[in-house]
SEMARTOR-422986 format. One line per 8 residues: number of its first residue (from 1); their letters; for each residue z, x, y of N, C-alpha, C. Coordinates in steps of 0.001 Angstrom, whole numbers, plus 524288, in hexadecimal, padded with zeros to 5 digits. Each point is the difference from the previous one (the first is absolute). Example, Ala and Ser with C-alpha at 12.3 -4.5 7.8 and 13.67 -1.06 7.14 Angstrom:
BEGIN
1) as) 81E78,83386,7E9C6,80000,7FC86,804A6,80000,80384,804B0 | 7FD30,7FEA2,8041A,8003C,80334,804A6,802DA,7FCFE,80442
This chain:
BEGIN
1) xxxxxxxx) 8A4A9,4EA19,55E2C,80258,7FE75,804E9,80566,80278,80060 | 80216,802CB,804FC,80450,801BD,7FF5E,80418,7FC1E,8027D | 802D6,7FE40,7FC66,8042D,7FABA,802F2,80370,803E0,803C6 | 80249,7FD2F,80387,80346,800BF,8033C,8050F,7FFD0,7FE81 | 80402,800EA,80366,805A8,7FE06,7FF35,80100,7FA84,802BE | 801F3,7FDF5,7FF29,80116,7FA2C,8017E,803A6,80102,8037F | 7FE49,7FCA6,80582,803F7,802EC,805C0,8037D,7F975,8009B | 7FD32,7FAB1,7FF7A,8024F,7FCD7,801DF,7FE16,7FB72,7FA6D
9) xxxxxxxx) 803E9,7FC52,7FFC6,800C6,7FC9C,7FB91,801FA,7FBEA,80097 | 80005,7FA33,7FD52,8026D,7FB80,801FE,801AF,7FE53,804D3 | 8041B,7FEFA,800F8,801EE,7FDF9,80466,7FEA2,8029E,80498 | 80017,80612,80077,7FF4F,803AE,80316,7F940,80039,80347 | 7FC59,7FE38,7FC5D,7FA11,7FCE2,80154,7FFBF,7FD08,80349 | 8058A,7FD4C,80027,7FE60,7FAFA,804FF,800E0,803DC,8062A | 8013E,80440,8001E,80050,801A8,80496,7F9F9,80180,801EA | 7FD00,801CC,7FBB4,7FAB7,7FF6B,80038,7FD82,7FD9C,801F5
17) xxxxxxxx) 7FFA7,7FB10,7FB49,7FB9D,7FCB8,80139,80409,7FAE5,80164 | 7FD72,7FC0C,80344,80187,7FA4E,80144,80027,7FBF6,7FD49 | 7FE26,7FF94,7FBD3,7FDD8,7FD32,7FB16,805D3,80075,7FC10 | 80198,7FADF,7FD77,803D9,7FF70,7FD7D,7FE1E,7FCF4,7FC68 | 803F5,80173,7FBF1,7FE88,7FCA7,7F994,7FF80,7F7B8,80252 | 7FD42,7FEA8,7FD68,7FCF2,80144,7FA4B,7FADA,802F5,8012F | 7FE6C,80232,8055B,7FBCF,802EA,8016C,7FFC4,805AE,80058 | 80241,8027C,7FD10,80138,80591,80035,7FD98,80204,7FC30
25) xxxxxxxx) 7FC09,80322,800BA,7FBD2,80315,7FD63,7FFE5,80616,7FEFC | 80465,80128,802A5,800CE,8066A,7FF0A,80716,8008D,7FE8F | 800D5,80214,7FD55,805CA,801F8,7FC11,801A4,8058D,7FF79 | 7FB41,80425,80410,80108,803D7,7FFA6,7FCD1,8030D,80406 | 80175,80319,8047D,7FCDA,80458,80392,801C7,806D4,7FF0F | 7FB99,802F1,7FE93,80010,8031E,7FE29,7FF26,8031D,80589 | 800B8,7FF8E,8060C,7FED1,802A7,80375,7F7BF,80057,800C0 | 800E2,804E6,8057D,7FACF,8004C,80146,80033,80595,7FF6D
33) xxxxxxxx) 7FB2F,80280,7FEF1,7FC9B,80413,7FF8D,7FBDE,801BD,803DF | 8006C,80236,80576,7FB48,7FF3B,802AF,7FE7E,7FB17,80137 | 7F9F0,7FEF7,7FDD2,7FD2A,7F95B,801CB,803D7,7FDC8,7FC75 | 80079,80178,7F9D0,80233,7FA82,7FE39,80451,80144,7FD08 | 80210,7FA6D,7FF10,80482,7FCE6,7FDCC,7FF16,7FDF8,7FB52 | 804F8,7FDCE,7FC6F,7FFA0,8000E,7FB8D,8053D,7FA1E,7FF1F | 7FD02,7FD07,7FC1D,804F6,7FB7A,7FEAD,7FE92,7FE70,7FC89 | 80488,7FD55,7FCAA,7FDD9,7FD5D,7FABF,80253,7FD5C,7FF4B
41) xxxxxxxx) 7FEAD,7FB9D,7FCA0,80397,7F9A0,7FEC8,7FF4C,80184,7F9A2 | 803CB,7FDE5,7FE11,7FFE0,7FE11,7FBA2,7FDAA,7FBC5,7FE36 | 7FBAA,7FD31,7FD2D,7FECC,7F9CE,7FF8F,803DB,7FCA9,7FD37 | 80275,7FC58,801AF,80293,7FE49,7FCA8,7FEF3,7F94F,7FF73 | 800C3,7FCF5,7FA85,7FC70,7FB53,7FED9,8019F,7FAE1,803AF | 805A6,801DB,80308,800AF,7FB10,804A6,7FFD0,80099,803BB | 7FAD2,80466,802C7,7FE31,80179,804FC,7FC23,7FB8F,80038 | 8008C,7FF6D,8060C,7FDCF,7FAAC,80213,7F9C5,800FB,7FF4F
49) xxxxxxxx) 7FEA6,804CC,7FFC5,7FAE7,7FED8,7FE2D,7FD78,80188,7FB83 | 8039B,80015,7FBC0,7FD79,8005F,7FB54,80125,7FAD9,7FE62 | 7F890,7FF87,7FC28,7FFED,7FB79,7FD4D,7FFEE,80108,7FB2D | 8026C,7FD25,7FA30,7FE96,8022F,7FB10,800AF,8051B,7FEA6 | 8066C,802B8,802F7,7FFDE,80657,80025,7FC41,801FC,80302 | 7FCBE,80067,80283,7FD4F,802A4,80380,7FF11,7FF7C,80575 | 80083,8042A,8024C,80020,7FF94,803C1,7F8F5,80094,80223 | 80057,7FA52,8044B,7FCF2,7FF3B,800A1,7FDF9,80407,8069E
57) xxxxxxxx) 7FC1B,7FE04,8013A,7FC02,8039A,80535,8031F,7FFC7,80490 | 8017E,7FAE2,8004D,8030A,7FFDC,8046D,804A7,802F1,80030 | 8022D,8012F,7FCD8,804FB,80401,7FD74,7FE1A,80500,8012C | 7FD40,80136,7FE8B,7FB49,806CB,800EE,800F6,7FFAE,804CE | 7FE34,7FB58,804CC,7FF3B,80205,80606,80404,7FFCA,8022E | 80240,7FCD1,7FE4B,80639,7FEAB,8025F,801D4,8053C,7FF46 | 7FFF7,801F4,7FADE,80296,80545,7FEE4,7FE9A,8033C,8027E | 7FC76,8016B,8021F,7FD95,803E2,802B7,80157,7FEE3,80638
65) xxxxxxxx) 7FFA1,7FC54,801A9,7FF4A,7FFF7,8053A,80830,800D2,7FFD9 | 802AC,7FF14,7FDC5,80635,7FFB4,7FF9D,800D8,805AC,7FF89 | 7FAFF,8020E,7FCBC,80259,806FC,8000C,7FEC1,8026F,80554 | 7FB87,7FEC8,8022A,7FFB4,8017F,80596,80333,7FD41,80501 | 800F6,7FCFF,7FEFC,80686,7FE28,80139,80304,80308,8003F | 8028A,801D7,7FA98,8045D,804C9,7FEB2,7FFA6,803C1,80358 | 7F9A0,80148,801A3,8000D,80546,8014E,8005E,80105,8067E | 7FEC3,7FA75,80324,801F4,7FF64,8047B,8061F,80095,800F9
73) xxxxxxxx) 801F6,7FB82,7FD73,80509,80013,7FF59,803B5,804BA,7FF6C | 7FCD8,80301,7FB3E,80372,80494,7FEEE,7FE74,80472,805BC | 7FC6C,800B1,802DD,80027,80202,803DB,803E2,7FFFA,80528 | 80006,7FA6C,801D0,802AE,7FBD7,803FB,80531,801D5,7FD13 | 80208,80002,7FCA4,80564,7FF5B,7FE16,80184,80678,80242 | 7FC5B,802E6,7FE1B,80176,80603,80083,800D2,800A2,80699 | 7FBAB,7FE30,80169,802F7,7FF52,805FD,80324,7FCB6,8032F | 802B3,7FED3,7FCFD,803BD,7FB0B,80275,7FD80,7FCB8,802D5
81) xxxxxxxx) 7FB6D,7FCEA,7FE89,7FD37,7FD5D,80448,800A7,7FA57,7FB70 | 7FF84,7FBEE,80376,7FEAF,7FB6D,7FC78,7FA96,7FED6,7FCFB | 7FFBB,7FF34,7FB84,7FBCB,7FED9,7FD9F,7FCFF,7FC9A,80195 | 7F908,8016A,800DB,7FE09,7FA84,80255,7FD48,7FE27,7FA82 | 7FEEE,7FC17,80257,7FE10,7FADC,7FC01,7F9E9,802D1,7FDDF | 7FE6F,7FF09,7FC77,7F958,800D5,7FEE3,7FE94,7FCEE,7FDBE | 7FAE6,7FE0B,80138,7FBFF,7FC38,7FE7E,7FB55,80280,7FE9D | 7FD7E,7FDA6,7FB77,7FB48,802E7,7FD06,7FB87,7FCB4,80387
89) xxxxxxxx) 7FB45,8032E,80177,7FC4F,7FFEA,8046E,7FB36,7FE00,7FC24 | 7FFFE,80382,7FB42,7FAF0,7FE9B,7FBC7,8036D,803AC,7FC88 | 7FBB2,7FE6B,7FC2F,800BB,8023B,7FA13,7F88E,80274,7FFD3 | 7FFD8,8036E,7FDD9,7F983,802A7,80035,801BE,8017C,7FB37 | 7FA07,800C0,7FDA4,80077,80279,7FAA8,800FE,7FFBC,7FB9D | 804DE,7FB39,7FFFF,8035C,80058,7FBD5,7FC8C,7FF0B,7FABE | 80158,80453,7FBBF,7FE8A,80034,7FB2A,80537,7FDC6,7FC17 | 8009D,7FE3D,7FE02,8041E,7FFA5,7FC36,7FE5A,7FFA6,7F9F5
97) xxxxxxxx) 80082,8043C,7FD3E,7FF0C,80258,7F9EB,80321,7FCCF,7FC35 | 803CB,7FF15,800F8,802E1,7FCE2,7FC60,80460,7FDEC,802B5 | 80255,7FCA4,7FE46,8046F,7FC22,800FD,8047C,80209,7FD72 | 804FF,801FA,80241,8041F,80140,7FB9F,802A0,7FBB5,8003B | 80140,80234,7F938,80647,7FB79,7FDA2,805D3,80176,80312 | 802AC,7FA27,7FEF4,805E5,800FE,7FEF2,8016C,805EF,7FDB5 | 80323,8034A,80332,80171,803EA,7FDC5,7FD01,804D0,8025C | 7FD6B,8001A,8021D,7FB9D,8037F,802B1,80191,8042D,80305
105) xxxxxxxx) 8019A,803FF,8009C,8018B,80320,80517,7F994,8003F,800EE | 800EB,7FF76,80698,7FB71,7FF29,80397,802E4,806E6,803BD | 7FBE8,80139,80046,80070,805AE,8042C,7FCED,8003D,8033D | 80090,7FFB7,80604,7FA25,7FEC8,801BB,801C6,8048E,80590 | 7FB0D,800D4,80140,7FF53,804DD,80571,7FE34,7FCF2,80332 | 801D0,800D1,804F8,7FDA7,7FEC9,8043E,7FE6D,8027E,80374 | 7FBDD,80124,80240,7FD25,804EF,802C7,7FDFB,7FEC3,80450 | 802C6,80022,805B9,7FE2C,800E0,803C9,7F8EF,8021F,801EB
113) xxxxxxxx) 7FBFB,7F996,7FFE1,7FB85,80358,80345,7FF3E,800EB,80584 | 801A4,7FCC1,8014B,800D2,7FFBC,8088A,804AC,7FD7F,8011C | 801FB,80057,80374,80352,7FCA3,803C7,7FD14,800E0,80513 | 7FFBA,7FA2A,802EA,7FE6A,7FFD7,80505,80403,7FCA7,800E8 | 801AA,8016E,8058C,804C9,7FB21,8017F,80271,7FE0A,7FC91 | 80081,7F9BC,7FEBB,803A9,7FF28,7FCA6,7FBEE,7FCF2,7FB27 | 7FB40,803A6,7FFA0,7FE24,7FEDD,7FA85,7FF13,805B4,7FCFA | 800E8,7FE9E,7F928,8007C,804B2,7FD8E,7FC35,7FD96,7FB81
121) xxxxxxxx) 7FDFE,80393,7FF02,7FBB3,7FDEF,7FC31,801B8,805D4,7FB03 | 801D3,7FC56,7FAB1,80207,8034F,7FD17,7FB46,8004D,7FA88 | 800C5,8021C,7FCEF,7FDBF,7FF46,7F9C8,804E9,801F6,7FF6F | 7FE78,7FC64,7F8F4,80377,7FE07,7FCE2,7FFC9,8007B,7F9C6 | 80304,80253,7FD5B,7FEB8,7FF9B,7F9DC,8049E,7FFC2,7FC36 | 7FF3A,7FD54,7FD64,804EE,7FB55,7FCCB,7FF8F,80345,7FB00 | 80345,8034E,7FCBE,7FF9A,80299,7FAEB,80350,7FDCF,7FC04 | 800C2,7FF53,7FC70,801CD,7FDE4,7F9B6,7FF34,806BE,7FF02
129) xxxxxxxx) 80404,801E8,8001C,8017A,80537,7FBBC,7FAD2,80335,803BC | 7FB59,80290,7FD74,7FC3B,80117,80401,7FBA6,7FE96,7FF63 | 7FF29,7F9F1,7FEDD,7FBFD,7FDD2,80183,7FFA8,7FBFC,802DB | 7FC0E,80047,8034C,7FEF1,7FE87,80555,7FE97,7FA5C,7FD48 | 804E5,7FBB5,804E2,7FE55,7FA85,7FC71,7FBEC,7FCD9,80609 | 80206,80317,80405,7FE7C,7FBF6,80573,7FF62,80468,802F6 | 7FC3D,800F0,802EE,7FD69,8005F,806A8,8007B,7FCE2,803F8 | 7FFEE,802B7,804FB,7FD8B,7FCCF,803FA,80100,80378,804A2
137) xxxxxxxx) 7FD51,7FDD0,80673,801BA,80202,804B5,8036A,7F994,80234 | 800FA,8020B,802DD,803C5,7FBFC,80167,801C4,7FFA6,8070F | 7FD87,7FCEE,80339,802AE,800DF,8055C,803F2,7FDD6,80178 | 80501,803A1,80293,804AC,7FC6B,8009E,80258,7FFDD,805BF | 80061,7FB8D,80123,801F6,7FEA1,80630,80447,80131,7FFDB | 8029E,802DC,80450,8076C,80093,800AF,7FFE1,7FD68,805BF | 8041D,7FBD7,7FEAE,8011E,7FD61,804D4,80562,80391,80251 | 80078,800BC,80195,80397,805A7,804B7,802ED,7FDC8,8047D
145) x) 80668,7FEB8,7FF8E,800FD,7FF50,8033A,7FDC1,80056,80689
């Protein structure tokens, strides 16, 4: 996998996404490429959704649907426009291979398959170093001024 350079980090994320601690699932946006985008969290053992060090499923979608977040956000920001809100429509597909620990860099792509109006239907894949821990497609509503 070829990592990126890291464009936006901590505090600078909330211009992104709408979502604030203790619900913050992404710690890092690596920009977009064409269809897709790139973000990664660190796991760490007092994230709201890890249990017993691990981060649990709901953590995987949250994470994912927060990176396609980023990648609205990081658009809207580039054009001085206000960020709109997004809401996940479905989850399809989702495979998840393993569960990571406390300590985990998570790297995940997000890849544009359609946009119609204000639905975008993305796939999704969650990496630990370069193995693939989570899949899925994912439809996401943008509510738009």
């Amino acid at each position: 996998m070829n990592r990126k350079e890291i464009i936006c980090r901590g505090d600078e994320l909330f211009r992104l996404i709408p979502q604030r601690p203790p619900i913050v699932m992404i710690d890092r946006f690596y920009g977009i490429e064409e269809n897709t985008s790139w973000s990664g969290l660190t796991v760490t053992p007092d994230n709201l959704f890890c249990r017993d060090g691990v981060l649990q499923e709901t953590g995987i979608i949250e994470h994912i649907a927060q990176s396609a977040a980023a990648r609205v956000g990081y658009i809207y920001m580039l054009r001085e426009e206000p960020v709109p809100l997004g809401f996940i429509g479905s989850v399809e597909k989702m495979k998840i291979f393993r569960l990571p620990s406390a300590g985990a860099e998570l790297y995940t792509g997000i890849t544009i398959v359609q946009e119609v109006f204000d639905i975008t239907l993305i796939t999704a894949e969650v990496k630990e170093n370069d193995e693939l821990l989570a899949e899925c497609r994912m439809k996401i509503y943008l509510k738009k001024e």
